[in-house]
VONU-667727 format. One record per residue (C-alpha): residue in three letters; chain; z, x, y. Coordinates in steps of 0.05 Angstrom, whole numbers, plus 5000, padded with zeros to 4 digits. Example, Ala and Ser with C-alpha at 12.3 -4.5 7.8 and 13.67 -1.06 7.14 Angstrom:
<sites>
<site><type>ALA</type><mol>A</mol><c3>5156</c3><c1>5246</c1><c2>4910</c2></site>
<site><type>SER</type><mol>A</mol><c3>5143</c3><c1>5273</c1><c2>4979</c2></site>
</sites>
This chain:
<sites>
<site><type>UNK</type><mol>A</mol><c3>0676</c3><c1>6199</c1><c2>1935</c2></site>
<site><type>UNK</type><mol>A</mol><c3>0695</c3><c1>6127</c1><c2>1910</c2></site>
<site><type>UNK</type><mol>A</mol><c3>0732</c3><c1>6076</c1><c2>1952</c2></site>
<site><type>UNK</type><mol>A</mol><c3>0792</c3><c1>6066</c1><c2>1907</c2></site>
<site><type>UNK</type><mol>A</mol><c3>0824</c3><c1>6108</c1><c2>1853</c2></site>
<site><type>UNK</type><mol>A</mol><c3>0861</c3><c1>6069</c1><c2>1797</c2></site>
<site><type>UNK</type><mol>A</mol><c3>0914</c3><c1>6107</c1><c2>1759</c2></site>
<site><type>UNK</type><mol>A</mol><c3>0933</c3><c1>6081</c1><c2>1695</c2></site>
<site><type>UNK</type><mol>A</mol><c3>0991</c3><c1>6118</c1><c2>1657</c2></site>
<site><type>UNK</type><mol>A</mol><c3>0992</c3><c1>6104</c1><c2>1587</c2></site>
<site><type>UNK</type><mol>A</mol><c3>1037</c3><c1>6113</c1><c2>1533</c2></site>
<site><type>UNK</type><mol>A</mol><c3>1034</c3><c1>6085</c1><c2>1460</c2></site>
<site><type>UNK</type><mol>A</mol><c3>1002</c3><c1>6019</c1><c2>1494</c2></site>
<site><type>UNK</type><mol>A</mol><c3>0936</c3><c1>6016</c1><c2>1460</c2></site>
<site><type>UNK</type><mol>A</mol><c3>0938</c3><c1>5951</c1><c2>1434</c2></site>
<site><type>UNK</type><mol>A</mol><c3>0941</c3><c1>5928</c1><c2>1512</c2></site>
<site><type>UNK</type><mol>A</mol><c3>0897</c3><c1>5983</c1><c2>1550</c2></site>
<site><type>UNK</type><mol>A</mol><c3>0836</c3><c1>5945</c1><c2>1539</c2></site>
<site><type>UNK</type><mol>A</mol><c3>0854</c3><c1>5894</c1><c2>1571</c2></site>
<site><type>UNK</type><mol>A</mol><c3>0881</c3><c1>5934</c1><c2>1634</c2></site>
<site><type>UNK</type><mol>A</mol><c3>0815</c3><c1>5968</c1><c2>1639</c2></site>
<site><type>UNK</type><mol>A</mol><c3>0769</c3><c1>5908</c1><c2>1627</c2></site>
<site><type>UNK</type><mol>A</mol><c3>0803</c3><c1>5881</c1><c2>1688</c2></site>
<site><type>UNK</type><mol>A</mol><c3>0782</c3><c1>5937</c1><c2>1722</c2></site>
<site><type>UNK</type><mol>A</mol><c3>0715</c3><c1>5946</c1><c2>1689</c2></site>
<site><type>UNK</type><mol>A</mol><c3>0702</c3><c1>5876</c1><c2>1715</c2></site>
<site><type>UNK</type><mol>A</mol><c3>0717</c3><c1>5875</c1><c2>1785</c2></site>
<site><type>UNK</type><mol>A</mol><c3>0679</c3><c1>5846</c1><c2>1839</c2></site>
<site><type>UNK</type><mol>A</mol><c3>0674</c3><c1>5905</c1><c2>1875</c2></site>
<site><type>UNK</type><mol>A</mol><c3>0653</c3><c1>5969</c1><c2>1846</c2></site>
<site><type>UNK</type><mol>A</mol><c3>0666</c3><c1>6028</c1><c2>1879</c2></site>
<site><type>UNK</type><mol>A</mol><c3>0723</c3><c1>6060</c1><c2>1841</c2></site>
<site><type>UNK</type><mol>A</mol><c3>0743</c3><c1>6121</c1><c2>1793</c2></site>
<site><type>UNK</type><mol>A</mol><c3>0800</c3><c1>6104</c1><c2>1742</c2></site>
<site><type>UNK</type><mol>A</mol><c3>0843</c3><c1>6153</c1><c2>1717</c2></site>
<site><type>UNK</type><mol>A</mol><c3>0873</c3><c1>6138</c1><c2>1650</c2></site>
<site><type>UNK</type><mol>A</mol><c3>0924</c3><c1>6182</c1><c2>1642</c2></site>
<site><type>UNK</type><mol>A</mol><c3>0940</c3><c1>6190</c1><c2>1568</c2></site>
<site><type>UNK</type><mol>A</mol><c3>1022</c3><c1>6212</c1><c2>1566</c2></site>
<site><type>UNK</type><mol>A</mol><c3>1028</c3><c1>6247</c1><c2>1499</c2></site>
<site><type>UNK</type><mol>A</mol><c3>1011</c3><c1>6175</c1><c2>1467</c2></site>
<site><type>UNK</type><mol>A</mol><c3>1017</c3><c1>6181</c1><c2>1392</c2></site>
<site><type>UNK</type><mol>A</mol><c3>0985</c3><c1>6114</c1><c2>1377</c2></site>
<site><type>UNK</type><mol>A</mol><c3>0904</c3><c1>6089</c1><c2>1383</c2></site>
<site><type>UNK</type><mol>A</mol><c3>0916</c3><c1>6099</c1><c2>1461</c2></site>
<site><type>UNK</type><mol>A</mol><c3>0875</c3><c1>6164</c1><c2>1462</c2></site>
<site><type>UNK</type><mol>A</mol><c3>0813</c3><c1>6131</c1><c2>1416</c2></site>
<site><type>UNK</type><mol>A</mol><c3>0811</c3><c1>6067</c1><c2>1471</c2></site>
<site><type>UNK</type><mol>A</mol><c3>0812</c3><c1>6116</c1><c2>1530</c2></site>
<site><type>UNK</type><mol>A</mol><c3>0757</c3><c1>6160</c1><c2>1492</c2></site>
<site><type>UNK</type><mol>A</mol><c3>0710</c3><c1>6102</c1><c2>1481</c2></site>
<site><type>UNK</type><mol>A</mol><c3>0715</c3><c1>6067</c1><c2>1548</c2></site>
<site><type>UNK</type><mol>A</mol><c3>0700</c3><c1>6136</c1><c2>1579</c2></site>
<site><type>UNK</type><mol>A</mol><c3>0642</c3><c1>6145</c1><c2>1542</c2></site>
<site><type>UNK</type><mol>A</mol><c3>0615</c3><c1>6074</c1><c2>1560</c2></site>
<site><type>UNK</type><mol>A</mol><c3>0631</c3><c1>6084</c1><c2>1638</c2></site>
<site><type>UNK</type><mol>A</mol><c3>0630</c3><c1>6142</c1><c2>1675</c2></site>
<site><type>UNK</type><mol>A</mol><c3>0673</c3><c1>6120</c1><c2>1730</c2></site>
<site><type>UNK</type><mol>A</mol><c3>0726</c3><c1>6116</c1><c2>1677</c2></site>
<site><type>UNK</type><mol>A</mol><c3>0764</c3><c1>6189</c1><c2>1668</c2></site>
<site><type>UNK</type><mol>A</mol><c3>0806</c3><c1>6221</c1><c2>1613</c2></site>
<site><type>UNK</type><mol>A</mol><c3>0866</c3><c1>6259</c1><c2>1632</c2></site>
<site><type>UNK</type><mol>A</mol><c3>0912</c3><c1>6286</c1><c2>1582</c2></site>
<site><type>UNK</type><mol>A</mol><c3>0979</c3><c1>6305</c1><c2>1581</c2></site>
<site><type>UNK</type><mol>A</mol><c3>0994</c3><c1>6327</c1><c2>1511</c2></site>
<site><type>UNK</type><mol>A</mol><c3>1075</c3><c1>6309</c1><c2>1509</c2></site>
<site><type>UNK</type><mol>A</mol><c3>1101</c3><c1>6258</c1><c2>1539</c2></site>
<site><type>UNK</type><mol>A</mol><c3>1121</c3><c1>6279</c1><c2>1613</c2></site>
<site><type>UNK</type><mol>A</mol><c3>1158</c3><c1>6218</c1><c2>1631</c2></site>
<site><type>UNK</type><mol>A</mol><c3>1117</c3><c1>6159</c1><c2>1677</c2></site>
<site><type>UNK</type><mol>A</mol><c3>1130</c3><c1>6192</c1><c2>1736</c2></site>
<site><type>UNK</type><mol>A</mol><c3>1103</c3><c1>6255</c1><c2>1718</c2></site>
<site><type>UNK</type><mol>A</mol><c3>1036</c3><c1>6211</c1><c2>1700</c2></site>
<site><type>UNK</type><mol>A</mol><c3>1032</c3><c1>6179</c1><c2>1757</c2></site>
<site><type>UNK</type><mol>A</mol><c3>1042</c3><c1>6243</c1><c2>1796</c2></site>
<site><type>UNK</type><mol>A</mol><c3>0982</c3><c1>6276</c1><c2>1756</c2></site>
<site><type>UNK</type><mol>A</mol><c3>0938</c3><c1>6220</c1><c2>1768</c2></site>
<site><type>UNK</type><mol>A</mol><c3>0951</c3><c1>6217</c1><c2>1838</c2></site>
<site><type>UNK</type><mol>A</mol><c3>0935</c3><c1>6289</c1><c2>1850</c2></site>
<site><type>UNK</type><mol>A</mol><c3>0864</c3><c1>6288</c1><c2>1811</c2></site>
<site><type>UNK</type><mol>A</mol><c3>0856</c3><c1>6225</c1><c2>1854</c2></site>
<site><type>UNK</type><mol>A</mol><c3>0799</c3><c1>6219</c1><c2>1893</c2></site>
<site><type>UNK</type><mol>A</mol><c3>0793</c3><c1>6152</c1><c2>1933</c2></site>
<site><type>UNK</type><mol>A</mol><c3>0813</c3><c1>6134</c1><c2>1995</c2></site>
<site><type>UNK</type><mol>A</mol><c3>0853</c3><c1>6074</c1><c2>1964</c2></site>
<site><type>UNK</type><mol>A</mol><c3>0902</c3><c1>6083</c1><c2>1914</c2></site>
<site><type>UNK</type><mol>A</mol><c3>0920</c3><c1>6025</c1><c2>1855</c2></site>
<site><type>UNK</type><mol>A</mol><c3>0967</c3><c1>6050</c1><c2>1802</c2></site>
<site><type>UNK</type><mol>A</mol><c3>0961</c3><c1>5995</c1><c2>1736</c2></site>
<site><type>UNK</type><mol>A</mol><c3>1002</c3><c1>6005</c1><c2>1679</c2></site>
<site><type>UNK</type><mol>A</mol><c3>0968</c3><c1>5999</c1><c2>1608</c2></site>
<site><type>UNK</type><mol>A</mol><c3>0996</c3><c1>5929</c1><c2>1589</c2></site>
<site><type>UNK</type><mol>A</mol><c3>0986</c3><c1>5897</c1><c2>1658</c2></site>
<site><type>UNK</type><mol>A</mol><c3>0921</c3><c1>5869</c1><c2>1690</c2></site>
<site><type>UNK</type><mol>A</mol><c3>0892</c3><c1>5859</c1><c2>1755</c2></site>
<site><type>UNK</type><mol>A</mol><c3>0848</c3><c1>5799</c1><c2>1778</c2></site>
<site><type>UNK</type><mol>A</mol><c3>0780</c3><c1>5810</c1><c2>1789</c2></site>
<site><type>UNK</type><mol>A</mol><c3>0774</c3><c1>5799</c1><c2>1866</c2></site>
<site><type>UNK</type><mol>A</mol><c3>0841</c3><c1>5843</c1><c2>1884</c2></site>
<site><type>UNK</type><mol>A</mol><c3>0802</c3><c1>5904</c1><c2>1892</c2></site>
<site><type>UNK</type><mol>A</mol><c3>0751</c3><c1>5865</c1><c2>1945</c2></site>
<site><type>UNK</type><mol>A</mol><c3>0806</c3><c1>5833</c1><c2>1978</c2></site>
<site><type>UNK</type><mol>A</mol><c3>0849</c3><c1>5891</c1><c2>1990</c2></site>
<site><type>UNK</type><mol>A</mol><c3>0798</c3><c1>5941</c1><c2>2009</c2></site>
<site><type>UNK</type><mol>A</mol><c3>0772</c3><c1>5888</c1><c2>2064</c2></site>
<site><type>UNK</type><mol>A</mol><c3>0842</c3><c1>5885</c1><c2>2094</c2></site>
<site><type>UNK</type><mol>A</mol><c3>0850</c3><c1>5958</c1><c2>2091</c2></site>
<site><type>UNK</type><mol>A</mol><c3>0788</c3><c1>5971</c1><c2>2121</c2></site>
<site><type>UNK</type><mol>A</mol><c3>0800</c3><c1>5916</c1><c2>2176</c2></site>
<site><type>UNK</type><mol>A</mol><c3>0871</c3><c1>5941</c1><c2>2196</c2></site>
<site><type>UNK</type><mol>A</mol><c3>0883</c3><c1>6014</c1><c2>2199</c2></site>
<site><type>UNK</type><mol>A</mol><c3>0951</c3><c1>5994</c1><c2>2209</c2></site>
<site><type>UNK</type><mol>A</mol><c3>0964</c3><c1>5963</c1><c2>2146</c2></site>
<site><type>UNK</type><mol>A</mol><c3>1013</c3><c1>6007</c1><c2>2095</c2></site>
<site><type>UNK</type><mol>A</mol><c3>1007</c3><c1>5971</c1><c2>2037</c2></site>
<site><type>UNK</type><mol>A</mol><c3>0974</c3><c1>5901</c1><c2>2005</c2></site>
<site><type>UNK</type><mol>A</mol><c3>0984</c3><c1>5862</c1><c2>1949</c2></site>
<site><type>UNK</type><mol>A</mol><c3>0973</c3><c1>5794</c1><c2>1922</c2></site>
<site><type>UNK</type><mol>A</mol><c3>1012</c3><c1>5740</c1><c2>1886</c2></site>
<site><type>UNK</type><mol>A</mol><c3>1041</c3><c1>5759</c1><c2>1820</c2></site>
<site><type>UNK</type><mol>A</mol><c3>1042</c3><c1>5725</c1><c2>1758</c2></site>
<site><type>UNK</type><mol>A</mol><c3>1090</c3><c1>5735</c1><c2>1693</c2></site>
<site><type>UNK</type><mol>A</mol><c3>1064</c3><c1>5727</c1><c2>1628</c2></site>
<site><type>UNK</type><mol>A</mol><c3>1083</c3><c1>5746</c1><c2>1561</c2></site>
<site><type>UNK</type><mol>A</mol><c3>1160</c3><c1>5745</c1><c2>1525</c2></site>
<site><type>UNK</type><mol>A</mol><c3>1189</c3><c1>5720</c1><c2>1592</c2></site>
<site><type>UNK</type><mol>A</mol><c3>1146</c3><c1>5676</c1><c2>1648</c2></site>
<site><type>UNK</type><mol>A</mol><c3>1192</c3><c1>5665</c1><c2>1700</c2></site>
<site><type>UNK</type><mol>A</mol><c3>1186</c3><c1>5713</c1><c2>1754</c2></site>
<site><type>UNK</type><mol>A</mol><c3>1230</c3><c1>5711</c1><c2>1817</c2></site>
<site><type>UNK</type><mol>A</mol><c3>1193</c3><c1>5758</c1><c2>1874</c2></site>
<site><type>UNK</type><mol>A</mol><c3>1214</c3><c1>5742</c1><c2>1941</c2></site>
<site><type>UNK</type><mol>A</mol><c3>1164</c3><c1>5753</c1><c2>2003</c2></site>
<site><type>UNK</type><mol>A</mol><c3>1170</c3><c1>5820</c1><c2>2025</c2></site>
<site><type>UNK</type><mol>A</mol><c3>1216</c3><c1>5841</c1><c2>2082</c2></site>
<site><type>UNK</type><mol>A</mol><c3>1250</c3><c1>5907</c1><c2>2093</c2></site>
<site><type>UNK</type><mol>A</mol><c3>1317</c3><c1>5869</c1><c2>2086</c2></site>
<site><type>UNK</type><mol>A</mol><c3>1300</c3><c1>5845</c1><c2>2019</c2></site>
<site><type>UNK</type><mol>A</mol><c3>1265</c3><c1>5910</c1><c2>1992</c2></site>
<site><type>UNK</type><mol>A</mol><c3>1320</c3><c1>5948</c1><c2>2019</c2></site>
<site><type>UNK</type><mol>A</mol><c3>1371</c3><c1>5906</c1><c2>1972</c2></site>
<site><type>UNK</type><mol>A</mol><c3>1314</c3><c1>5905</c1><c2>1915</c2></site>
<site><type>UNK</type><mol>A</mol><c3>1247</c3><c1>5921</c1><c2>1902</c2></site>
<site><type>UNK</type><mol>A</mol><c3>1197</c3><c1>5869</c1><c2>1924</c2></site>
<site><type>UNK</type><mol>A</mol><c3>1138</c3><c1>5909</c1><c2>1908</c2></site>
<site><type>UNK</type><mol>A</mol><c3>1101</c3><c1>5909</c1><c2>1839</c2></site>
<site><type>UNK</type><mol>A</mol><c3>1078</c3><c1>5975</c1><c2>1829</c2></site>
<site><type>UNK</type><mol>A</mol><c3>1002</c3><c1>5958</c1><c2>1830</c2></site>
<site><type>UNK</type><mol>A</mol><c3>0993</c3><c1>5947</c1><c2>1900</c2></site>
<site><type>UNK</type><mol>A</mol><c3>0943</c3><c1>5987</c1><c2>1952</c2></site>
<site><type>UNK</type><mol>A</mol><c3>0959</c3><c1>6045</c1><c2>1995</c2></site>
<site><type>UNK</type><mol>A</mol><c3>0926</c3><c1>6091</c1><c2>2033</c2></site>
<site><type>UNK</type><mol>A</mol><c3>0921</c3><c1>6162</c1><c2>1998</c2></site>
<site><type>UNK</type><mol>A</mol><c3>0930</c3><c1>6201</c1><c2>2068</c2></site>
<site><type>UNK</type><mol>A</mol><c3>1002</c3><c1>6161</c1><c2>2060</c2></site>
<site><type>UNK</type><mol>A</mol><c3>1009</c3><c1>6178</c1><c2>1984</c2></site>
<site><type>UNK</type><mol>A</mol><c3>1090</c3><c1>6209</c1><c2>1965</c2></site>
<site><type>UNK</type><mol>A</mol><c3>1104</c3><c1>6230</c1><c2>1897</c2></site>
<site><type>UNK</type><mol>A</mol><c3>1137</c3><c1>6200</c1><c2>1846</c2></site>
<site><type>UNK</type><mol>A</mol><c3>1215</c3><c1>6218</c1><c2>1832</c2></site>
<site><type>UNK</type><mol>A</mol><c3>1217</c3><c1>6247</c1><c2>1756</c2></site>
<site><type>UNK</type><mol>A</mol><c3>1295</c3><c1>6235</c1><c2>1756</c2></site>
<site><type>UNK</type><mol>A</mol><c3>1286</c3><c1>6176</c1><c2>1757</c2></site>
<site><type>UNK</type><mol>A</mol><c3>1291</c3><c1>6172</c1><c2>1686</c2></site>
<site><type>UNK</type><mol>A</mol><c3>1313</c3><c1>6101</c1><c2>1671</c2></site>
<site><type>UNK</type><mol>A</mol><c3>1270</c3><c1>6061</c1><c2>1709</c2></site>
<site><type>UNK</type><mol>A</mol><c3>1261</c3><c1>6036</c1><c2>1777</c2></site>
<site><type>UNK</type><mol>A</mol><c3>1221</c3><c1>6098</c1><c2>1795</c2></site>
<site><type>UNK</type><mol>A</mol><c3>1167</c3><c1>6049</c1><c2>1833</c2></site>
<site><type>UNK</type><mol>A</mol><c3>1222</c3><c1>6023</c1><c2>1883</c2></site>
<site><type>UNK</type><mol>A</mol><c3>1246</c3><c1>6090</c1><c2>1893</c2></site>
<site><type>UNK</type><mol>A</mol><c3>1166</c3><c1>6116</c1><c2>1895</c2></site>
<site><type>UNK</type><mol>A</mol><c3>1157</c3><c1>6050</c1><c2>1958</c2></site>
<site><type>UNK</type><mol>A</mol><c3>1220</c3><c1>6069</c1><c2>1996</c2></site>
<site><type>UNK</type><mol>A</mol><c3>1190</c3><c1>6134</c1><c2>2004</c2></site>
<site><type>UNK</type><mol>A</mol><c3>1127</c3><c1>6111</c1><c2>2027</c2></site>
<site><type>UNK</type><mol>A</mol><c3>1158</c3><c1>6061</c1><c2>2074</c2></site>
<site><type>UNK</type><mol>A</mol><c3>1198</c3><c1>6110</c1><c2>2106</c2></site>
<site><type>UNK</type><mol>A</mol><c3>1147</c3><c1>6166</c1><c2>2104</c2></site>
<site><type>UNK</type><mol>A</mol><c3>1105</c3><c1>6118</c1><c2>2160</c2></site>
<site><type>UNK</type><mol>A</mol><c3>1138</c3><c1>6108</c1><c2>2238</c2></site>
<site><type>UNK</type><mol>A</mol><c3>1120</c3><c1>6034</c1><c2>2232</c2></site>
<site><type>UNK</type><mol>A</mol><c3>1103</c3><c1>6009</c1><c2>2165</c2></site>
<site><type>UNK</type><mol>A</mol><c3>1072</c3><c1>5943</c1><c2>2151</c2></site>
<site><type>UNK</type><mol>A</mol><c3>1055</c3><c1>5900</c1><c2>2089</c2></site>
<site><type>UNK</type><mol>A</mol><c3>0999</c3><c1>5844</c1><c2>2079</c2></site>
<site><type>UNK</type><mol>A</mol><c3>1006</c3><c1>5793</c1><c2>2011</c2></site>
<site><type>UNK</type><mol>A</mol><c3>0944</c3><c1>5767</c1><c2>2004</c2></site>
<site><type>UNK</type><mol>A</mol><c3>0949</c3><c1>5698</c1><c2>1981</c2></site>
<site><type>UNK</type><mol>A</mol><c3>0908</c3><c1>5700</c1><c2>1926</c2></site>
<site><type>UNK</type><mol>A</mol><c3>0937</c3><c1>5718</c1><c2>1853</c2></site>
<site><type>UNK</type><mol>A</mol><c3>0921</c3><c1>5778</c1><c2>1844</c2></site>
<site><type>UNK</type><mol>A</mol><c3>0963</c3><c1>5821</c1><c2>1794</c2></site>
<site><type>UNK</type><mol>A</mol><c3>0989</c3><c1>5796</c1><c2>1721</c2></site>
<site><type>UNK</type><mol>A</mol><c3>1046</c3><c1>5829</c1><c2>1697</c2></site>
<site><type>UNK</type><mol>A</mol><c3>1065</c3><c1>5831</c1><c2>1626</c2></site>
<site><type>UNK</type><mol>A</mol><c3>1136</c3><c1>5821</c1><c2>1601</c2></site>
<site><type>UNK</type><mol>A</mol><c3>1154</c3><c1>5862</c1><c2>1528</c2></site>
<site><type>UNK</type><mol>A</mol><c3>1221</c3><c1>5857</c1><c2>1503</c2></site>
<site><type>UNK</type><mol>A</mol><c3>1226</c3><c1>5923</c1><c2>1485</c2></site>
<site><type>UNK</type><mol>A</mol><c3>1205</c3><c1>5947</c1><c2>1558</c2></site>
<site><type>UNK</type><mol>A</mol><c3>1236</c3><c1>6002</c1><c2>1590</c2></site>
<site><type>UNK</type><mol>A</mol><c3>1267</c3><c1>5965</c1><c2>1651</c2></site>
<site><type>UNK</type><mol>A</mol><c3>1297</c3><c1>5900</c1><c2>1597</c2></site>
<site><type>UNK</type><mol>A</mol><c3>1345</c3><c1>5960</c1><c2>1575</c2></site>
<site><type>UNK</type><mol>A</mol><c3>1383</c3><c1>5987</c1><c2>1643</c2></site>
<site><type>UNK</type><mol>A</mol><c3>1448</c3><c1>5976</c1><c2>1639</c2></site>
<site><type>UNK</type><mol>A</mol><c3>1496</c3><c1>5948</c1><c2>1686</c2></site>
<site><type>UNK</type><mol>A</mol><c3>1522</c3><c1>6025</c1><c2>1696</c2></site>
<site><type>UNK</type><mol>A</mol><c3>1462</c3><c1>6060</c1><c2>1703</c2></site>
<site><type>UNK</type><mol>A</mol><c3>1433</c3><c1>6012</c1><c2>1760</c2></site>
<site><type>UNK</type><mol>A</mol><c3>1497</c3><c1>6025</c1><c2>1792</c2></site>
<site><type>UNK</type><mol>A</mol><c3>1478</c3><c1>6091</c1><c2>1794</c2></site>
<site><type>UNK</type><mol>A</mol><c3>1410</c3><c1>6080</c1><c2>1809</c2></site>
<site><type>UNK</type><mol>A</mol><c3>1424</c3><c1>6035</c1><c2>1869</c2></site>
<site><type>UNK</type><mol>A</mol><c3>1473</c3><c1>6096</c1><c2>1888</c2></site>
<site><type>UNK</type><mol>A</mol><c3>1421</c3><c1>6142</c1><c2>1884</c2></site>
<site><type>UNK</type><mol>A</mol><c3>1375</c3><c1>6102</c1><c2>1926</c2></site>
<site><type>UNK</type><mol>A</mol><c3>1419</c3><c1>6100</c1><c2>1983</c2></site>
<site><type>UNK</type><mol>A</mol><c3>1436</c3><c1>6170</c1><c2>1980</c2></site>
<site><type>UNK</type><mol>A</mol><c3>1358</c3><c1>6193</c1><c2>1977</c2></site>
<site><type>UNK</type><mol>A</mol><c3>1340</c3><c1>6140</c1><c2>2029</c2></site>
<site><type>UNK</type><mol>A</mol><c3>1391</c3><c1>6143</c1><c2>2076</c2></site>
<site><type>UNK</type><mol>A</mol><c3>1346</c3><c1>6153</c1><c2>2146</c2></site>
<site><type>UNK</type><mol>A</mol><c3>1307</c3><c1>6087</c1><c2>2126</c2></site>
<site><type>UNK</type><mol>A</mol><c3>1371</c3><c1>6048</c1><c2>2108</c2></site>
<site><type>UNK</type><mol>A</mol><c3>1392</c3><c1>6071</c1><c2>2178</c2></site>
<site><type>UNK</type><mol>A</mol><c3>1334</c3><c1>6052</c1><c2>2206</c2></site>
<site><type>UNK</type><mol>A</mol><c3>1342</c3><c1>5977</c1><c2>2189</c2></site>
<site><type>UNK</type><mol>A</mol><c3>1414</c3><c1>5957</c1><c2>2185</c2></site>
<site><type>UNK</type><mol>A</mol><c3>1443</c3><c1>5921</c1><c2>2244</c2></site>
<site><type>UNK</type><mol>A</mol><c3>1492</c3><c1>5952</c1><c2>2300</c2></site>
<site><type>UNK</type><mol>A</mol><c3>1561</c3><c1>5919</c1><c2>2256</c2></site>
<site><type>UNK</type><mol>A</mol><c3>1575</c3><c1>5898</c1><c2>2339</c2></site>
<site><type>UNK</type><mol>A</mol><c3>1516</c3><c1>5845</c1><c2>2345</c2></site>
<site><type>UNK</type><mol>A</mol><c3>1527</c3><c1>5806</c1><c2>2279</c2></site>
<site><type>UNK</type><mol>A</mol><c3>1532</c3><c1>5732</c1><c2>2284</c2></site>
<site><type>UNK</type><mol>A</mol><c3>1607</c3><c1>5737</c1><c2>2256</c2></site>
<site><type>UNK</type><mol>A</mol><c3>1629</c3><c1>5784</c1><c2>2309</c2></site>
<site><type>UNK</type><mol>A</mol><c3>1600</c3><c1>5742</c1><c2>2360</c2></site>
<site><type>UNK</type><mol>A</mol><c3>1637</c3><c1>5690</c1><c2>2335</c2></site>
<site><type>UNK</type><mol>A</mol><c3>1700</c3><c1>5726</c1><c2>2329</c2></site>
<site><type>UNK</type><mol>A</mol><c3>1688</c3><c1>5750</c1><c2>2413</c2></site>
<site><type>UNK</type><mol>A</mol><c3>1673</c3><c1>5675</c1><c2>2435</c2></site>
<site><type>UNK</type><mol>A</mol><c3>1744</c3><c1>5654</c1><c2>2406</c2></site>
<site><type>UNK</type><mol>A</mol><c3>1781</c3><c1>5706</c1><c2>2438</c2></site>
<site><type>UNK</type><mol>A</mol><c3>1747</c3><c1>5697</c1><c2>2511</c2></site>
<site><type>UNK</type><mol>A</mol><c3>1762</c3><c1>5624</c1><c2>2504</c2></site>
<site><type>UNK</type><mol>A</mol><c3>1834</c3><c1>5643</c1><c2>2485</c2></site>
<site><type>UNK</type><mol>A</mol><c3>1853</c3><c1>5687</c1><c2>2534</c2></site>
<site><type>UNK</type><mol>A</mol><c3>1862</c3><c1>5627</c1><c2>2583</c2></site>
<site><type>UNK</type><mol>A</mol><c3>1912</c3><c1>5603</c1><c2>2531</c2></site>
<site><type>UNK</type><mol>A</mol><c3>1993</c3><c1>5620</c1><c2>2518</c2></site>
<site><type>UNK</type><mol>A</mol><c3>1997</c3><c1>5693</c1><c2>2485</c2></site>
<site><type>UNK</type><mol>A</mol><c3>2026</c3><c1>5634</c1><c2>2422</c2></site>
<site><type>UNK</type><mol>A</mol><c3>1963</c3><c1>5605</c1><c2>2419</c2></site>
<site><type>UNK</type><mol>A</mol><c3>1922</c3><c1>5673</c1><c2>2414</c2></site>
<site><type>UNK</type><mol>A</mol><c3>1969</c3><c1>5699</c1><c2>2355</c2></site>
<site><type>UNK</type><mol>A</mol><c3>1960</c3><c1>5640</c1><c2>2315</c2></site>
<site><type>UNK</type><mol>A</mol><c3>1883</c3><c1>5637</c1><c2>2335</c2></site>
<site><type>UNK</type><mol>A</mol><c3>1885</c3><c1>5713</c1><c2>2299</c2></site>
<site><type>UNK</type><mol>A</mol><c3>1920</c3><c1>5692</c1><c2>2247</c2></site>
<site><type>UNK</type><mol>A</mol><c3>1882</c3><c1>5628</c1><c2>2221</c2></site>
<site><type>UNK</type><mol>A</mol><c3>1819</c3><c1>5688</c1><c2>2229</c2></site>
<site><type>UNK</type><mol>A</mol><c3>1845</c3><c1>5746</c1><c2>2189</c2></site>
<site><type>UNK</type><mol>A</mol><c3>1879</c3><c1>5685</c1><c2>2138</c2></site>
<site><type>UNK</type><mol>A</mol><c3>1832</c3><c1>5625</c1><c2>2134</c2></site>
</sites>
């Protein structure tokens, strides 16, 4: 049984795969499967997964003959998975070559560990890339996860086919988050992952209505974990505030407590 299982969904991106899988092909450490799952592609996708499985046998062919969707591809890959670590890479992306080493040594040194990932880096029609440390306050607000980080496959959740219009991965790591009593994430400090930017990419095309929707859907599916983090409305630093005022006024004139409420609720 390998170590880690890549998963690389692929659709009509075979002018990039080779590059994803080189990166794989030329990692420092070596014991790994990769699962290129070929979604119905219609392009030279299906030739460059054909020929890289015939030069490696560690590389494996899976295909879906229509296109199921990236969620569905992920969720095939991740059932034929057999590692003990799970990386999911998407076709056009690419991973450095020590990120497998490094993540499988923290994984193997802290059972406690949920997830690790690396520095990212942007490159391609748009290099700027604004991805905040993780916290659960931030991912909870937006997803501070690339989807090729590690996880354990005993903590593996599916991915969400309704999902349809994108943000399936921060929908995929909420659900891994709260699937776990006490999750915890590692960023390595190395740069490990190198995303690619297309301006025709799926995500470039959400509009402002349908991440409404998707942000509403979020809260609705992940309501326990939401729960789980947000603060007692009673202990926030305004409402302290707000108490200190009125102890100190309620030595003053019953004058001097009405216009103390009134410059509050009408600064």
């Amino acid at each position: 049984m390998p170590k880690v299982s890549v998963i690389v969904p692929c659709y009509n991106l075979g002018q990039y795969l080779p590059d994803a899988l080189n990166s794989v092909r030329t990692q420092t450490f070596q014991d790994w499967e990769c699962l290129i799952v070929d979604n119905g592609s219609t392009d030279k996708s299906r030739l460059v997964m054909t020929n890289f499985c015939a030069s490696d046998q560690r590389f494996i062919p899976v295909v879906l003959h229509e296109n199921q969707g990236v969620a569905a591809a992920r969720n095939k890959g991740l059932e034929l998975a057999e590692g003990e670590y799970i990386l999911f890479l998407d076709a056009d992306d690419m991973i450095g070559s020590d990120y497998m080493a490094d993540a499988v040594s923290a994984l193997d040194a802290d059972p406690t560990l949920t997830v690790v990932y690396g520095k990212g880096v942007r490159f391609g029609a748009e290099t700027t890339w604004d991805l905040p440390p993780f916290s659960m306050d931030t991912m909870l607000a937006r997803n501070c996860l690339y989807i090729s980080c590690f996880f354990r496959k005993a903590d593996a959740v599916s991915f969400d086919p309704e999902f349809k219009t994108g943000f399936e991965d921060w929908d995929f790591w909420l659900s891994l988050l709260e699937s776990v009593s006490e999750p915890k994430v590692l960023q390595l400090q190395s740069e490990c992952f190198y995303y690619r930017t297309r301006r025709n990419s799926r995500n470039r095309g959400v509009t402002d209505e349908a991440l409404v929707d998707i942000r509403r859907r979020l809260w609705e599916k992940h309501k326990s974990l939401y729960s789980r983090y947000f603060c007692d409305p009673l202990k926030t630093v305004e409402y302290a505030r707000l108490e200190s005022s009125f102890r100190k006024a309620s030595k003053w004139s019953l004058a001097w407590k009405l216009r103390l409420l009134y410059r509050k609720l009408f600064p």
